[in-house]
N, C-alpha and C positions, 0 to 999 in steps of 0.2 A: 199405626200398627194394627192390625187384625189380633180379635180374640175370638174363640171359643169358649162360651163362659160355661165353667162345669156348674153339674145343680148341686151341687155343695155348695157353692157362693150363693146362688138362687136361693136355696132353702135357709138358708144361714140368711143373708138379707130377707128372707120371707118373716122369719121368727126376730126379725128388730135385732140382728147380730153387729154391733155396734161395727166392728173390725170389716165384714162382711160389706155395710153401708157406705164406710169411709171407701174402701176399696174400687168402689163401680162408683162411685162418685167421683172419684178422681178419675176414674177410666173416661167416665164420660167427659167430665172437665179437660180434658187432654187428649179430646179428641178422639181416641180411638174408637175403630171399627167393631161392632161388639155382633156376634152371632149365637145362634141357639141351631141345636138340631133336633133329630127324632130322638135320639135319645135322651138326650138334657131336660128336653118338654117331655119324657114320658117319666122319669125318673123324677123330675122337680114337682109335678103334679098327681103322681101316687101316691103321697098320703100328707094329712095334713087336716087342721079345722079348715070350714068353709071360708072363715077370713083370712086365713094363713094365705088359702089357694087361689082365691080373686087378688091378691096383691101380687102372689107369683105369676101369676095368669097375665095381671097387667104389667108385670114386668118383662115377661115375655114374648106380649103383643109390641114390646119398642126395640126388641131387638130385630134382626134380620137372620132369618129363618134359612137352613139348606138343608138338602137332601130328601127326605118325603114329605107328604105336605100336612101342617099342622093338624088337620082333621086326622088324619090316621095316627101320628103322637098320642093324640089329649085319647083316643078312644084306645090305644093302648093303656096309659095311664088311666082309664076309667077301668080298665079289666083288670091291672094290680090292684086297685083299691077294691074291687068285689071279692080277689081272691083272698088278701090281706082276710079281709070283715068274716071271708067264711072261714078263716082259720088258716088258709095255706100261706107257708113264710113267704117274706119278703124283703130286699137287701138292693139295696143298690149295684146296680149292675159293671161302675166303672170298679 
């Protein structure tokens, strides 16, 4: 089966979410097909510690990627995170 994994699961597995872990663990274990797109990598990588986001980061370099290409994602998700720090809100956009 094909998934789309939302960055809720991403960020949830990013911060050690036990439930989160066991979940893509088994996905993997079972084979299925696992994908990210521009919005999941812009959303999963807007905020977070720097260790939070090299885990998510590397979580998302194993998945398989559609729609536009990850450079234009991660620099979306670097202009949330400048606007977040200067004060402008910020929400997940699913």
């Amino acid at each position: 089966m094909r998934y789309l994994l939302d960055s809720t699961l991403l960020i949830d597995h990013g911060n050690g979410d036990q439930a989160a872990i066991e979940l893509l663990y088994r996905l993997v274990e079972e084979g299925h097909d696992l994908y990210t797109c521009d919005v999941v990598t812009c959303e999963a990588l807007s905020r977070g510690e720097a260790v939070d986001l090299r885990h998510i980061s590397a979580l998302l370099d194993a998945l398989e990627y559609v729609s536009t290409t990850p450079a234009a994602a991660r620099r979306a998700a670097t202009a949330r995170r400048e606007r977040h720090a200067a004060g402008g809100k910020q929400a997940l956009g699913d």
